[in-house]
ROTI-80760 format. One line per 10 residues: number of its first residue (from 1); their letters; for each residue x, y, z of N, C-alpha, C. Coordinates in Angstrom, 1 decimal. Example, Ala and Ser with C-alpha at 12.3 -4.5 7.8 and 13.67 -1.06 7.14 Angstrom:
2
1	as	13.2,-5.7,7.8,12.3,-4.5,7.8,13.2,-3.3,7.8 ~ 12.8,-2.2,7.1,13.7,-1.1,7.1,12.9,0.0,7.9
// end
This chain:
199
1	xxxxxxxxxx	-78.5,-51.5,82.7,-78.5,-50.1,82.6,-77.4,-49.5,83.5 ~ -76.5,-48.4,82.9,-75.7,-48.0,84.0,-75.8,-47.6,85.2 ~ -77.4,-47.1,85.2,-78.0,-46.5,86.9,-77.8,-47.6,87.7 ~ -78.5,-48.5,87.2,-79.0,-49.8,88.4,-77.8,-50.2,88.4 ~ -76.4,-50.2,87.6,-75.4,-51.1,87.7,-74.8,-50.3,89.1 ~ -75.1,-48.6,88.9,-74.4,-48.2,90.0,-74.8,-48.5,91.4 ~ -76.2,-48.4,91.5,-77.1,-48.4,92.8,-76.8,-49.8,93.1 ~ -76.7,-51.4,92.1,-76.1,-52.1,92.8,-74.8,-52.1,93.2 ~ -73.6,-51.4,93.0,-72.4,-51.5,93.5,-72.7,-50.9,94.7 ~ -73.4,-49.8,94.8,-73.5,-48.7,96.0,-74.4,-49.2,97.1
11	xxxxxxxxxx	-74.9,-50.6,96.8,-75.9,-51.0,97.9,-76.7,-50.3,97.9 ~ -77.7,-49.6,96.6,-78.6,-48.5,97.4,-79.9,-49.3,96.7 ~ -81.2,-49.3,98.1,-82.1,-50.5,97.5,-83.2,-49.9,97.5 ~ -84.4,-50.8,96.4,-85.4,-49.9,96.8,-86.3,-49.8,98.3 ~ -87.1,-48.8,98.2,-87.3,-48.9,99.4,-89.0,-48.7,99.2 ~ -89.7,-47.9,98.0,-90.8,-48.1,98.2,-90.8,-48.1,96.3 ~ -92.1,-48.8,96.2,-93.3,-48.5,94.7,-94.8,-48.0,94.9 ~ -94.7,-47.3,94.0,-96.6,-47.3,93.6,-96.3,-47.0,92.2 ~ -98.0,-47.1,91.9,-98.3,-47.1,90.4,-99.3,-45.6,90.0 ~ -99.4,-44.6,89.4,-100.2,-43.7,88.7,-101.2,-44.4,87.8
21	xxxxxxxxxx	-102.5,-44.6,88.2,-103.0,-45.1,87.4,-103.6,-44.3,86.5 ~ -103.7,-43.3,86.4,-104.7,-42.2,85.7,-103.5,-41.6,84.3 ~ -102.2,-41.7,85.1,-100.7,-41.5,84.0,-100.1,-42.1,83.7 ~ -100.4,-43.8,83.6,-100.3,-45.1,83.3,-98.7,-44.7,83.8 ~ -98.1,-44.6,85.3,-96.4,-44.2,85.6,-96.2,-45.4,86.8 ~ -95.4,-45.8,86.9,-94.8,-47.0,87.6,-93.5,-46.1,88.2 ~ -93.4,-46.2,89.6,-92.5,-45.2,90.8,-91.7,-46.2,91.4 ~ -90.5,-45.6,91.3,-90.3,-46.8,92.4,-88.8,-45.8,93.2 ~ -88.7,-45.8,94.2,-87.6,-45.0,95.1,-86.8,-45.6,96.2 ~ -85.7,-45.2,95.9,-84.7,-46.2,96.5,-84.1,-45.2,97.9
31	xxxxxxxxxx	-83.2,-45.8,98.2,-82.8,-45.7,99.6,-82.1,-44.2,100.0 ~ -81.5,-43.9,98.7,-80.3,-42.5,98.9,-81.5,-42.0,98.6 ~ -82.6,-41.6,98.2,-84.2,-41.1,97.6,-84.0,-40.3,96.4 ~ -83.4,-40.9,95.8,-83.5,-40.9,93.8,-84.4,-42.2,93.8 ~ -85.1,-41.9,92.1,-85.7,-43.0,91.9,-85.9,-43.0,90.6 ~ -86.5,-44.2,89.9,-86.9,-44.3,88.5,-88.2,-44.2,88.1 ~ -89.0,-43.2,87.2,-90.1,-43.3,87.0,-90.7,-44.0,85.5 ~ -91.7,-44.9,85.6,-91.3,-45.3,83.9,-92.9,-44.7,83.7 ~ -92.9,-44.6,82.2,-94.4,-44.5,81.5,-94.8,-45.5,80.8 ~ -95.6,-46.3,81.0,-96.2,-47.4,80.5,-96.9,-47.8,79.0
41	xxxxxxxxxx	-97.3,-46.2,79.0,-98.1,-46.4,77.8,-98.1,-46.7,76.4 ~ -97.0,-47.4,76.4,-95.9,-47.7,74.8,-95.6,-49.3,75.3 ~ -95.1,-49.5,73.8,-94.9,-50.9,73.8,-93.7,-51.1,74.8 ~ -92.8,-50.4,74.6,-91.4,-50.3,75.2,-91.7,-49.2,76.5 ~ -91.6,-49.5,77.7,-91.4,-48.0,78.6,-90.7,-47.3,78.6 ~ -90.9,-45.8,78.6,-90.0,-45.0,79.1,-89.5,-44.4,80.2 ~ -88.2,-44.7,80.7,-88.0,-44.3,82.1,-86.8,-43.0,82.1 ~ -87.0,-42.2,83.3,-86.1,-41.0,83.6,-86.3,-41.6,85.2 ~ -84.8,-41.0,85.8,-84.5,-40.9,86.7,-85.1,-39.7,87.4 ~ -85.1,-39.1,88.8,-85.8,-38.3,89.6,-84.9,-38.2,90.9
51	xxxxxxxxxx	-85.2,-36.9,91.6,-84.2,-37.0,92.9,-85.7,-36.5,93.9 ~ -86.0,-37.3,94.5,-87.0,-36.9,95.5,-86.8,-35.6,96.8 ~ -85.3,-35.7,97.2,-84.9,-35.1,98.1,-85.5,-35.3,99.7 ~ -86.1,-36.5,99.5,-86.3,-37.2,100.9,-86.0,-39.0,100.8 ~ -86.2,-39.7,101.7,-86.3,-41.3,101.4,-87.5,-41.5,102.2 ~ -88.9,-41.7,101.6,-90.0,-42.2,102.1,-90.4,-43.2,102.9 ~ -91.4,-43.3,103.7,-91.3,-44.4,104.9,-92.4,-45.2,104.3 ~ -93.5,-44.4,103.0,-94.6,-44.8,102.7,-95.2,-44.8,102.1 ~ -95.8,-45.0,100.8,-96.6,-44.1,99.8,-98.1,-45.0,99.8 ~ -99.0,-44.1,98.9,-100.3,-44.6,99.0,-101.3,-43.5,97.7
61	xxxxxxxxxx	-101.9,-44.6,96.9,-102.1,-43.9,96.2,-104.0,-44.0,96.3 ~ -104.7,-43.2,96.2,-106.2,-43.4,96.6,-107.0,-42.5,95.6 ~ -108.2,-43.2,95.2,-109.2,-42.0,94.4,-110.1,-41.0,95.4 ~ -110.3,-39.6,94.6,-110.9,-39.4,96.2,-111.9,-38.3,94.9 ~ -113.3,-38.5,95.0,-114.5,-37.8,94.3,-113.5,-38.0,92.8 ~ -113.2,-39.2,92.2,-112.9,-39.3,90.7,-111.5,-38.5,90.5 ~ -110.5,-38.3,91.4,-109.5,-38.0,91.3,-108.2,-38.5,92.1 ~ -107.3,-39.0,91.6,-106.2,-39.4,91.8,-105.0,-39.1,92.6 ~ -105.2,-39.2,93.9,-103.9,-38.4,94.6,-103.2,-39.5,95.5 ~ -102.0,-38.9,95.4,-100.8,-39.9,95.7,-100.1,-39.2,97.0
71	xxxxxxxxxx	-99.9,-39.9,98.0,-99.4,-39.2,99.2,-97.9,-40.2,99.7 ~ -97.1,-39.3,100.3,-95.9,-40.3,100.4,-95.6,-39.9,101.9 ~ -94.9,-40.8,102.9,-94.9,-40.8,104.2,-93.9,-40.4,104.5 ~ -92.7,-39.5,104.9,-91.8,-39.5,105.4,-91.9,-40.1,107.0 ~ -90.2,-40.7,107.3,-90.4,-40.9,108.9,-90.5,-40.0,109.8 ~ -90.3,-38.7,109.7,-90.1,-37.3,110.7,-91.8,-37.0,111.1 ~ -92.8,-37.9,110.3,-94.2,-37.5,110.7,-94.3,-36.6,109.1 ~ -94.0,-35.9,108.3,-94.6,-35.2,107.1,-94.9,-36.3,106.2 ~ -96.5,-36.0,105.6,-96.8,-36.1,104.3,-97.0,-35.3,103.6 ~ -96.2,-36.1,102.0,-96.5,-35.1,100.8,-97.2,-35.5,99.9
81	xxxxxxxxxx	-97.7,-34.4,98.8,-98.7,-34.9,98.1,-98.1,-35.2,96.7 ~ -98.0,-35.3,95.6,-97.7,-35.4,94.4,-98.5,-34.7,93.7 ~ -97.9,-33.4,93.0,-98.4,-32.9,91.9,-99.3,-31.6,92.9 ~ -99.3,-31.4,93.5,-100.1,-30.3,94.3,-99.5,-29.4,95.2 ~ -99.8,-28.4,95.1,-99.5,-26.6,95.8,-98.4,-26.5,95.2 ~ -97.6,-25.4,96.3,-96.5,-25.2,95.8,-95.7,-25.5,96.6 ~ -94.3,-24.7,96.3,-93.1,-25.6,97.4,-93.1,-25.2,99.1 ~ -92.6,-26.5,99.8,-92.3,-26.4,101.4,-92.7,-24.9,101.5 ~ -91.7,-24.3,101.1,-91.5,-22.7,101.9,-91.9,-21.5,100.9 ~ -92.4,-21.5,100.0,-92.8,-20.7,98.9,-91.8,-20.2,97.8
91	xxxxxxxxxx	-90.8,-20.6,98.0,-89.9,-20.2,97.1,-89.8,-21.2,95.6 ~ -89.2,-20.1,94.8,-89.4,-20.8,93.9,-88.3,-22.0,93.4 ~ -88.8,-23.0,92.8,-88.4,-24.2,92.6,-88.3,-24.5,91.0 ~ -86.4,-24.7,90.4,-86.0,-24.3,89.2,-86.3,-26.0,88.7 ~ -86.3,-26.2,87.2,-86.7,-27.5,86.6,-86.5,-27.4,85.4 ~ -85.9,-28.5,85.0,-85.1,-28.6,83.4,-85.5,-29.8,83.1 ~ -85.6,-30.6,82.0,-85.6,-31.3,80.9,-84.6,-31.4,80.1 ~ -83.3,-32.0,79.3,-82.6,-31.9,78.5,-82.5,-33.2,77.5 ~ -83.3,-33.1,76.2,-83.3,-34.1,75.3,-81.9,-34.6,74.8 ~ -81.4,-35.7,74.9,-80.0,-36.4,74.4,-79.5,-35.7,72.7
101	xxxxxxxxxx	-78.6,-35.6,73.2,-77.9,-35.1,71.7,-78.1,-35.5,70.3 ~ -78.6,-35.2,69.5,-79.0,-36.5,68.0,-78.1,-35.5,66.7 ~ -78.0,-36.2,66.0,-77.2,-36.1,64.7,-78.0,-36.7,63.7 ~ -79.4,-36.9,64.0,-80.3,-36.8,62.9,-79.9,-38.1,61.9 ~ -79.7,-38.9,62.2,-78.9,-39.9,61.8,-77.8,-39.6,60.7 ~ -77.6,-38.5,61.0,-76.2,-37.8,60.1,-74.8,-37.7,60.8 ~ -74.5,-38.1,61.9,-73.4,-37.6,62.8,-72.1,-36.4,62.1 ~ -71.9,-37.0,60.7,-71.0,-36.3,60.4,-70.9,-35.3,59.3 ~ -72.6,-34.7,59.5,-72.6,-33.7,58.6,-73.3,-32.6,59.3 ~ -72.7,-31.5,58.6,-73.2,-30.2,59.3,-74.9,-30.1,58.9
111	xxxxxxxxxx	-75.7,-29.8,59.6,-76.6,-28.8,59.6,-76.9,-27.9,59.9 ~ -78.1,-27.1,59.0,-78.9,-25.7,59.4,-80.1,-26.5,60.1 ~ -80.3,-26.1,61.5,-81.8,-25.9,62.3,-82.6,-24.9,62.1 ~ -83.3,-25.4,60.9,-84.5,-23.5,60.8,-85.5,-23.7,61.8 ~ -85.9,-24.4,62.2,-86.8,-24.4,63.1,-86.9,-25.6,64.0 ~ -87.3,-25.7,65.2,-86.8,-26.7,66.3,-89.1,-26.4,66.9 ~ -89.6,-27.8,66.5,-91.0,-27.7,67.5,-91.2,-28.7,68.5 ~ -92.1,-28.7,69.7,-92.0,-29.6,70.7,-93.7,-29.3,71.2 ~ -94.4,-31.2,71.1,-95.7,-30.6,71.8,-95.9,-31.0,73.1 ~ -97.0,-30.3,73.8,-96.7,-30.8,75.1,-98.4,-31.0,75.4
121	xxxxxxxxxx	-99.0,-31.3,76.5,-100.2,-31.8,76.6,-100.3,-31.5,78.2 ~ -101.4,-30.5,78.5,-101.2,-29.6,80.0,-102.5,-29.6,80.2 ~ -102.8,-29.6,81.5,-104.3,-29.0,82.3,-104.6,-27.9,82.3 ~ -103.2,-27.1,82.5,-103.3,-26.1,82.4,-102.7,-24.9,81.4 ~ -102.1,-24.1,81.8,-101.1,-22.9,81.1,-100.1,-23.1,81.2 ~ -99.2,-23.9,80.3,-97.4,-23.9,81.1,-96.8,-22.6,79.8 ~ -95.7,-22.1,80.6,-95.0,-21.2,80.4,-93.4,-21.4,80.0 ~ -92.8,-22.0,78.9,-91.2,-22.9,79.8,-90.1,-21.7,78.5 ~ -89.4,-21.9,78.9,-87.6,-21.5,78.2,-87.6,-22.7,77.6 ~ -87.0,-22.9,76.3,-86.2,-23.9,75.4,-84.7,-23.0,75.1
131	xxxxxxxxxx	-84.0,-23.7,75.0,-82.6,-23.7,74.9,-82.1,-25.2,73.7 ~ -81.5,-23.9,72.5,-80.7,-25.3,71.9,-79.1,-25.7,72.0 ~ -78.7,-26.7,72.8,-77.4,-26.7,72.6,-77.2,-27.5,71.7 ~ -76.0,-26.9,71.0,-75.3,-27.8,70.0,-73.5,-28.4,69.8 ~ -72.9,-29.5,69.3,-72.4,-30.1,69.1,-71.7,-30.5,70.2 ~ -72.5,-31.3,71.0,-72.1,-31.9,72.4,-72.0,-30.8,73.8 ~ -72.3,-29.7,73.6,-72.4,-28.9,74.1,-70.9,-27.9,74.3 ~ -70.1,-28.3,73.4,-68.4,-27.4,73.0,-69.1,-26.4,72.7 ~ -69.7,-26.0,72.1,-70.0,-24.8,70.7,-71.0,-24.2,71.7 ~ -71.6,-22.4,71.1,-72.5,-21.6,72.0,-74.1,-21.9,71.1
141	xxxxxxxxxx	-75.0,-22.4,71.4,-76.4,-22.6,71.0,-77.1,-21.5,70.5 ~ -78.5,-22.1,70.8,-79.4,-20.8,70.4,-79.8,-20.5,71.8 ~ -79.9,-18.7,72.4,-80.1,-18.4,73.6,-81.7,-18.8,73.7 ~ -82.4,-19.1,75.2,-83.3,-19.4,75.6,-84.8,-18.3,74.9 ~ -85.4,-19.1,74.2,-86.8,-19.0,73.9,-88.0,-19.3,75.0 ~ -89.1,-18.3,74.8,-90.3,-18.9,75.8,-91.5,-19.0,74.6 ~ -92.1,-20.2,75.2,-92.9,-20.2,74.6,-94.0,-20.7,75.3 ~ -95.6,-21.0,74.9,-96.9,-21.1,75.6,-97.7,-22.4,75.2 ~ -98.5,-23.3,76.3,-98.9,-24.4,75.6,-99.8,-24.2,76.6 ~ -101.4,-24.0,75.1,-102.7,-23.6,75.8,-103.1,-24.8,76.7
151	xxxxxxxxxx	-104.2,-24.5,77.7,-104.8,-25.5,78.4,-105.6,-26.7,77.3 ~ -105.9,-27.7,77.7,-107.1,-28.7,77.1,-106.6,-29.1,75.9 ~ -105.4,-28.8,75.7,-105.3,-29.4,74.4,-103.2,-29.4,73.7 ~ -103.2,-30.7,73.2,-101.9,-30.5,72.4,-100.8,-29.4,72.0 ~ -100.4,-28.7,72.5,-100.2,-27.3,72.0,-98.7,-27.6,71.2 ~ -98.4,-26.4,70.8,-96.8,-26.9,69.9,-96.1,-25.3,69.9 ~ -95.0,-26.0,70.7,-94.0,-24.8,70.5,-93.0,-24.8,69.6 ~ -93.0,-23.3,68.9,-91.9,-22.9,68.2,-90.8,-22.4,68.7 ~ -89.5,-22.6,68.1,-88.1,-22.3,68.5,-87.7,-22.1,67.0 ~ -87.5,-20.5,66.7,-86.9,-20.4,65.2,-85.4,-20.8,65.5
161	xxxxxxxxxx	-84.7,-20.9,64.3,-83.1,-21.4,64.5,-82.5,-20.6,63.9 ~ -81.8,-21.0,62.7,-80.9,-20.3,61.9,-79.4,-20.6,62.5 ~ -79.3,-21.8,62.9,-77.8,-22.7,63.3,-77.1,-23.7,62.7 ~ -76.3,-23.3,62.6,-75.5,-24.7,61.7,-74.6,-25.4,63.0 ~ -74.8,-26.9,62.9,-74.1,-27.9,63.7,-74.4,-29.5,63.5 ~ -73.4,-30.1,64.3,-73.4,-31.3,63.9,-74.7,-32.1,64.8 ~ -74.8,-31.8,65.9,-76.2,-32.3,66.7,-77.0,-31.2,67.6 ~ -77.7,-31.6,67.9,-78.8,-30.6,68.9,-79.4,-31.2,69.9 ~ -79.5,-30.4,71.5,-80.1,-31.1,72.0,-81.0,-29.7,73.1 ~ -82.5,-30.1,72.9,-82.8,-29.2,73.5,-83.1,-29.4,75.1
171	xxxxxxxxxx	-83.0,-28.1,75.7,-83.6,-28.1,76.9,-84.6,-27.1,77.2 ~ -85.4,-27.6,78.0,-86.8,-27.1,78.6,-86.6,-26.7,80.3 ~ -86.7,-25.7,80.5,-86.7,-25.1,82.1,-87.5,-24.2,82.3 ~ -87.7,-24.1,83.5,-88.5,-23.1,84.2,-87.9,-22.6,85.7 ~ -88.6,-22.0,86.2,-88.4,-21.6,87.7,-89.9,-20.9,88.4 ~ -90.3,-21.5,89.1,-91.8,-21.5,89.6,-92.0,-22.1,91.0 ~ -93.1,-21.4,91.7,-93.3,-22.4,92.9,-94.6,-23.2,92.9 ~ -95.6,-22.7,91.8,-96.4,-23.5,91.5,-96.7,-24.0,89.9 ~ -96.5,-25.0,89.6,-96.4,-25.4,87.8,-97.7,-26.3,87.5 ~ -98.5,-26.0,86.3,-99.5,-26.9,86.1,-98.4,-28.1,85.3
181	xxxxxxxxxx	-98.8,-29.4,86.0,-98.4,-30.5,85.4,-98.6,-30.5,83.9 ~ -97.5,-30.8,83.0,-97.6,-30.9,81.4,-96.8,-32.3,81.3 ~ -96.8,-33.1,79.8,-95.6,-34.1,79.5,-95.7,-33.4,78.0 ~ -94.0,-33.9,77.5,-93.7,-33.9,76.6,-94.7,-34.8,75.2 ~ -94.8,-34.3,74.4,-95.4,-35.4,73.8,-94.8,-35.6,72.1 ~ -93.9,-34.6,71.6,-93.2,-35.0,70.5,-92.7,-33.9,70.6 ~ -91.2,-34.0,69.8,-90.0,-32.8,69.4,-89.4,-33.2,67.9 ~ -89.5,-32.2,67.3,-88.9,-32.3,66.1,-88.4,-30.9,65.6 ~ -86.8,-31.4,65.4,-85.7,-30.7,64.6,-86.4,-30.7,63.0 ~ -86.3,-29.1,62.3,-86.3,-28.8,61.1,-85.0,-28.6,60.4
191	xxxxxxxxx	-84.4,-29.4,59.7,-82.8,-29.3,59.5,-82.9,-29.2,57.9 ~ -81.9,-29.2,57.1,-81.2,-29.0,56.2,-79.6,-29.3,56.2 ~ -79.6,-30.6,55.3,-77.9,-30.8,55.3,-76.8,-29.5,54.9 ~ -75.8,-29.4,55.2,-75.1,-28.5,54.5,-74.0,-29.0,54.1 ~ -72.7,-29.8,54.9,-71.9,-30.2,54.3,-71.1,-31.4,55.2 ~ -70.8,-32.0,54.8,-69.7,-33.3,55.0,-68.2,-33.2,55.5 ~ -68.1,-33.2,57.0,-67.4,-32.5,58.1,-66.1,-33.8,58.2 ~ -65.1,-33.5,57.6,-63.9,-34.8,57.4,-62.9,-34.6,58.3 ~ -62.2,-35.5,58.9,-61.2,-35.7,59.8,-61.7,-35.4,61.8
// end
């Protein structure tokens, strides 16, 4: 993979792991304090990269009354928690998601996006902006939509379209100092061919 090809040129090593057992997630954070997180729960894992903005001295993950909390050591003496309060200083704290660009297994034909849905699976009330960019991100998208995904259950956001292009790729952001934990759990493009884009 190109990450690890770089982190080994750059000498940057890991420095700590733990495992999420309640989010079947596998951590691991390296030296510059980026790290890779994978999800287990598929035949094949899925992994995204992460920027911690510290390098930890420690992590430790413990059940406490049937719940799951993960604490990480810095050397200056701070511990953090994972997934709890809000930020250091109360300010708010921006966060995006950007799905890779697809051509729908059409690369070279135009499409109409009439509708763009995404489900997500939350404890609580998430609130996010979707953004569609399109064809590699040259061309102007669809401006940012919000939409709502109830607590306790699957929820599914709508993004109407009405765009013609060759690929799509959406992004998901916010800006918050406290966010109920959600994951992605499916996205699907509503398209219609239009035409056969030559030279």
């Amino acid at each position: 993979a190109p990450l690890l090809t770089t982190y080994m040129r750059d000498q940057v090593l890991p420095v700590i792991s733990f495992k999420s057992r309640r989010k079947n997630q596998y951590w691991t954070v390296f030296s510059d304090g980026t790290g890779l997180v994978g999800f287990l729960g598929r035949k094949t894992p899925d992994w995204l990269p992460f920027t911690l903005g510290f390098t930890p001295a420690c992590a430790c993950s413990v059940e406490v009354s049937d719940v799951e909390r993960i604490f990480l050591g810095d050397a200056n003496g701070y511990v953090y928690e994972f997934d709890k309060g809000t930020s250091f200083d109360g300010a708010v704290i921006p966060h995006s998601l950007q799905l890779p660009y697809t051509g729908l297994g059409a690369p070279r034909v135009d499409k109409r996006m009439f509708e763009f849905a995404a489900g997500m699976m939350t404890d609580g009330t998430t609130t996010l902006s979707c953004t569609i960019n399109i064809n590699g991100g040259r061309d102007t998208g669809l401006a940012a939509q919000a939409f709502t995904i109830t607590a306790g259950e699957t929820g599914e956001g709508i993004i109407e379209g009405g765009i013609v292009a060759r690929d799509f790729s959406a992004t998901f952001s916010g800006s918050t100092s406290d966010e109920e934990p959600h994951t992605l759990s499916d996205a699907t493009y509503y398209i219609a061919p239009r035409r056969l884009v030559r030279g």
